[in-house]
C-alpha positions in Angstrom: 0.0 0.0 0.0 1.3 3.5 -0.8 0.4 5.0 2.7 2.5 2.1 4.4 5.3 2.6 2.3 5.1 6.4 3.1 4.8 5.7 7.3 8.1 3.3 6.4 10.6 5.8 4.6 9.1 8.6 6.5 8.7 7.5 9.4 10.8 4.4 9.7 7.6 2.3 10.5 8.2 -1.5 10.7 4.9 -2.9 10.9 1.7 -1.7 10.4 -1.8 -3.1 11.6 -4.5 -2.1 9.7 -8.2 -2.0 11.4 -11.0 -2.6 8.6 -14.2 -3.1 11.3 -15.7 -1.2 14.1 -17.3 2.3 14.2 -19.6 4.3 17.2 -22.7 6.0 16.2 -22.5 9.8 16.1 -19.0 9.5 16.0 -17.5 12.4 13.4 -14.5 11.2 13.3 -15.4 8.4 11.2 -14.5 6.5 13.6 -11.0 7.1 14.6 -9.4 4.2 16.0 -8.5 5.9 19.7 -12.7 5.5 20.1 -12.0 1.6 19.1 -8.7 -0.3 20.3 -5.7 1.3 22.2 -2.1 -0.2 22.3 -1.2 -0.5 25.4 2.2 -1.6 27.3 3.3 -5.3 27.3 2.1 -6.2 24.0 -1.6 -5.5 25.1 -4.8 -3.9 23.1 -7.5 -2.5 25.0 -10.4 -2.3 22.8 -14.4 -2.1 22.7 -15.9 -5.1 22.8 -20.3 -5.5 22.5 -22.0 -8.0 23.8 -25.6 -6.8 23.2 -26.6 -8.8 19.8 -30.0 -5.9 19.6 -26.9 -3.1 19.7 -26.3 -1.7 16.0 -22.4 -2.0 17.2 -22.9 -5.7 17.7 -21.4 -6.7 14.0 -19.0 -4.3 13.4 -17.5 -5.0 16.8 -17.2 -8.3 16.8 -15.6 -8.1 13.1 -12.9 -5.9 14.7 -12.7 -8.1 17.8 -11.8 -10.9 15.5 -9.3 -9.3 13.6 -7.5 -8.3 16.6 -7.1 -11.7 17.4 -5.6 -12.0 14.1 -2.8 -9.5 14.8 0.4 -10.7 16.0 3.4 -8.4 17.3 6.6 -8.4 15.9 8.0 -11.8 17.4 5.3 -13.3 16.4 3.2 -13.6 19.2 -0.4 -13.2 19.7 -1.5 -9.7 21.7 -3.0 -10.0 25.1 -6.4 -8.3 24.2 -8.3 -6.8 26.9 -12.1 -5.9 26.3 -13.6 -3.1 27.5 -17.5 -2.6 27.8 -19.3 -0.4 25.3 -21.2 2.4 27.7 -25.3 1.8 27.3 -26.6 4.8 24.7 -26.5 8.0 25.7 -28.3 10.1 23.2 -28.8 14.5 22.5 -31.4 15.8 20.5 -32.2 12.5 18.9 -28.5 11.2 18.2 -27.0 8.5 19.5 -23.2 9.7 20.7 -20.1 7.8 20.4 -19.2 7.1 24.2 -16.6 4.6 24.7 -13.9 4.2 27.3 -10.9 4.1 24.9 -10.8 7.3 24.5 -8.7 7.4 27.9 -5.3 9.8 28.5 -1.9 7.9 29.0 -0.1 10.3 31.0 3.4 9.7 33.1 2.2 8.3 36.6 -1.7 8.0 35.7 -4.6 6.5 33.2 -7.5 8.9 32.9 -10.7 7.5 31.2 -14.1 8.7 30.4 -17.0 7.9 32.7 -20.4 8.1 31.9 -22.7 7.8 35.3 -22.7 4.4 34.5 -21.2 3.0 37.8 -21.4 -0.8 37.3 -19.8 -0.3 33.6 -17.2 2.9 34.2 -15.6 0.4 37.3 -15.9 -2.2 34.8 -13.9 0.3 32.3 -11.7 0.8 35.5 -10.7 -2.7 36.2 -9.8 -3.1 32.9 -7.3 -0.1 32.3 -5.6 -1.2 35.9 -4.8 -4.4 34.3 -3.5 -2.6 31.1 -1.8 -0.2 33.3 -0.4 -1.6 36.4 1.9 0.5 37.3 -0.1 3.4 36.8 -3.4 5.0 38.9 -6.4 4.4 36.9 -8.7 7.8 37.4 -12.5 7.7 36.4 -13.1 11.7 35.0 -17.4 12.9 34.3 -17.2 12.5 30.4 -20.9 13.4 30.1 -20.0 17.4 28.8 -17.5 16.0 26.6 -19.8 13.2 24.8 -22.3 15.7 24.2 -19.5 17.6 21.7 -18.7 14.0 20.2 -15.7 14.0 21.8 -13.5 12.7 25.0 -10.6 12.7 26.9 -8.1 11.4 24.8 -10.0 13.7 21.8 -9.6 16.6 24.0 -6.1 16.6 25.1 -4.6 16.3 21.2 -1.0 17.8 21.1 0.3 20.7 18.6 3.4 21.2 18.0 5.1 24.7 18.7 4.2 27.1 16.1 1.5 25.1 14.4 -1.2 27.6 15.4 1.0 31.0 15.6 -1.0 33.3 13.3 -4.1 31.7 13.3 -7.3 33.7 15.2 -9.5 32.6 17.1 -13.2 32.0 16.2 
């Protein structure tokens, strides 16, 4: 594919793994894959996993599910995947929004990761980060603003580099 062999002699990519399932409703990102399946430390994916077959994810999830198992890192070996729940619907104005819990923040000493008033599934969410993160405190933050602007942690926290917006105003 062009695009890999771009990420190689750009980048000096050695592998690349390519997602071709899973989306979120209301998600205007076209489903960008930090709303899907994380890599995490240790040779680990955290990713969305649906277990409701009446839930319009149901398909396109378990297509992706299956193709993680697929995936192998670069000795070989299989990943250690590590499902996290899909949050139940949370709709505005009509629309279904794209809540998930991978949209969480790696930062140096700490895991932050959308929560949804959803107790029994945002400890669920939280169980699962601590096992992707050991060494790290796992901290539940209210995503319910956030989700109402499509949008989450991980979303809102996007670096730029220095310079990138000098000369730009704001609207």
């Amino acid at each position: 594919m062009e695009i890999e062999e771009y990420l190689r002699s750009t980048f000096h990519v050695e592998r690349v793994l390519w997602l071709d399932h899973g989306y979120l409703a209301g998600d205007d990102t076209d489903s960008h894959v930090d709303t899907l399946a994380r890599l995490c430390p240790h040779d680990t994916i955290a990713y969305v996993q649906c277990d409701d077959p009446q839930d319009e994810h149901y398909v396109a999830l378990r297509l992706m599910e299956e193709q993680l198992r697929t995936f192998r890192t670069a000795a070989g070996e299989p990943y250690r995947l590590l499902p996290l729940p899909l949050p139940r619907p949370i709709y505005a104005d009509g629309e279904r929004l794209p809540a998930t819990y991978a949209n969480f923040l790696i930062m140096n000493e700490a895991v932050l990761y959308p929560t949804y008033d959803q107790p029994d599934l945002d400890n669920q969410a939280k169980s699962v980060l601590q096992q992707a993160f050991p060494d790290r405190k796992v901290v539940g933050i209210d995503c319910r603003a956030l989700i109402k602007q499509h949008g989450s942690l991980h979303c809102v926290t996007m670096q730029y580099p220095a310079g990138v917006m000098a000369g730009r105003s704001e609207t």
